[in-house]
C-alpha positions in Angstrom: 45.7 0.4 -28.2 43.2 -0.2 -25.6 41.1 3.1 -23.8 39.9 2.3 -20.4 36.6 4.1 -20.2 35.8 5.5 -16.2 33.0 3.6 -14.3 29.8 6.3 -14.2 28.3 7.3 -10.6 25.1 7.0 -9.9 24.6 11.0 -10.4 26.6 10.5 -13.4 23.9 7.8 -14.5 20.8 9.5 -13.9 19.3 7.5 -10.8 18.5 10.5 -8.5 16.2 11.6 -11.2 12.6 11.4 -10.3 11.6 8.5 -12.6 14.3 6.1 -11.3 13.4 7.1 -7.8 9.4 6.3 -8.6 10.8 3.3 -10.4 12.3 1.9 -7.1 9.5 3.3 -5.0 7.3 1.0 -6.9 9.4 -2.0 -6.4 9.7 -1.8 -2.6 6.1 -0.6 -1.6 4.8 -4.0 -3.8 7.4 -5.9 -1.2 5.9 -3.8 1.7 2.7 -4.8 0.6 3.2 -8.4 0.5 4.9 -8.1 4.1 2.1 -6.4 5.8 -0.7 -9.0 4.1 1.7 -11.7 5.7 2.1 -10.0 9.0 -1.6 -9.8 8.9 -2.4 -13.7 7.2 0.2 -14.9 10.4 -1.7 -12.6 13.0 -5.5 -13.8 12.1 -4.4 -17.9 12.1 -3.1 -16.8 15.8 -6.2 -15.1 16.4 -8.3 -17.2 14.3 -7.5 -20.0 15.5 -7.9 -18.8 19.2 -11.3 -17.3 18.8 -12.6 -20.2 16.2 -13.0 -17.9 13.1 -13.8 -19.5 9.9 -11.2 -19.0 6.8 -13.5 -16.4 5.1 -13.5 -14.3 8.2 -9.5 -15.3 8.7 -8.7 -14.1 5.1 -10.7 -11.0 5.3 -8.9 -9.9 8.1 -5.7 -10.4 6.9 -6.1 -8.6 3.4 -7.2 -5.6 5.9 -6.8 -5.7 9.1 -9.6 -3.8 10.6 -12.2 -3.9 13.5 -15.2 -4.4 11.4 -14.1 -7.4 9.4 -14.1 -9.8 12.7 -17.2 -7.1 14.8 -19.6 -9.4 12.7 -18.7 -12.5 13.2 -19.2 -15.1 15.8 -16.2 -13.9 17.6 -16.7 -12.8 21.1 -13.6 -11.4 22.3 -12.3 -8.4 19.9 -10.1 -6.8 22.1 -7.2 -8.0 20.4 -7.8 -6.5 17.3 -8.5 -3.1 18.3 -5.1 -2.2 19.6 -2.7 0.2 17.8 -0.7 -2.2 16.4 -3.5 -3.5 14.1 -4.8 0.1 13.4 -1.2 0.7 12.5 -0.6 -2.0 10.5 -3.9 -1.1 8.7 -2.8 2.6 7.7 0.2 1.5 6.6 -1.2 -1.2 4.1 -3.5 1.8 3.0 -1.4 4.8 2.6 1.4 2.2 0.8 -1.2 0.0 -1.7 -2.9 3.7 -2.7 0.4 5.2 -3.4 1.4 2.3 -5.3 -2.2 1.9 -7.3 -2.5 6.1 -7.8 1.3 5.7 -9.6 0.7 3.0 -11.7 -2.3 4.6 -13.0 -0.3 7.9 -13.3 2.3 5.8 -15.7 -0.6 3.9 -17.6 -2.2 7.7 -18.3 0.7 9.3 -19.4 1.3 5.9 -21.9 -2.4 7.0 -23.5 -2.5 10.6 -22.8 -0.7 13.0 -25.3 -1.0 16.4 -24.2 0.9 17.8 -21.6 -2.0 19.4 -20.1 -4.1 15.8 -19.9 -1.3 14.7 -18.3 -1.1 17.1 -15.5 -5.0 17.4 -15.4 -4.8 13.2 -14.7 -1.7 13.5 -12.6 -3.5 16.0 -10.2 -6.9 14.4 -10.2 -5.3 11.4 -9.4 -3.5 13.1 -6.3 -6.8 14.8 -5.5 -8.4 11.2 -5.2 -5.5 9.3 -3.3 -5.4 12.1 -0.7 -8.8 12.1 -0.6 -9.6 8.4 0.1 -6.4 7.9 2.1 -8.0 10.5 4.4 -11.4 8.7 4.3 -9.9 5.1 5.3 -7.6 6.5 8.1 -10.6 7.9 10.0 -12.3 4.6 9.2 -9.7 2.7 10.5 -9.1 5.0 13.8 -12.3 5.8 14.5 -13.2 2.2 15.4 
């Protein structure tokens, strides 16, 4: 005699529980990551090779694309990296990359830390600091 067993849900699973979510939050902000460091790599060999920037100045604008990484250089012309788009692009890459870094440090202190108390005294610290430096870099990147 055979039993069929039912298919579970996803409810029935567990994957609207908060781990699985953070587990597939990590997963797609490392792709959006790697998408916005392309968008950005593709945009300074445009502008790079335009304005006759050499690859150091190239590859530190595309890891972050801000103002200040091309204002010293030989470029003349930086009009075209001040516009929105590039200040957007450059809070995105922030806010996602110190979400990303602030969890996995959250998971690698809750391997180590025993207590339930160290681990809420880490998990808000941590939260402390991301919102903290997210808030510094945004007005560095917009008040350019």
């Amino acid at each position: 005699m055979t039993i069929h067993k039912k298919p579970l849900t996803l409810k029935d699973r567990g994957f609207y529980n908060f781990e699985s979510i953070m587990w597939l939050f990590t997963r797609l902000s490392a792709l959006a990551m790697y998408a916005f460091i392309i968008l950005g790599l593709v945009g300074a060999l445009i502008m790079g090779a335009r304005n006759q920037m050499n690859f150091a100045d190239v590859m530190r604008w595309a890891f972050m694309p801000q103002i200040h990484h091309v204002e010293n250089t030989d470029v003349v012309n930086t009009a075209a990296w001040s516009t929105p788009f590039w200040k957007l692009a450059a809070s995105a890459l922030l806010l996602i990359a110190s979400a990303h870094g602030v969890h996995g440090l959250v998971v690698i202190a809750d391997d180590y830390i025993n207590t339930e108390k160290g681990r809420k005294v880490v998990r808000l610290l941590s939260m402390v600091m991301m919102v903290a430096w997210s808030f510094m870099g945004l007005w560095l990147i917009w008040s350019a």
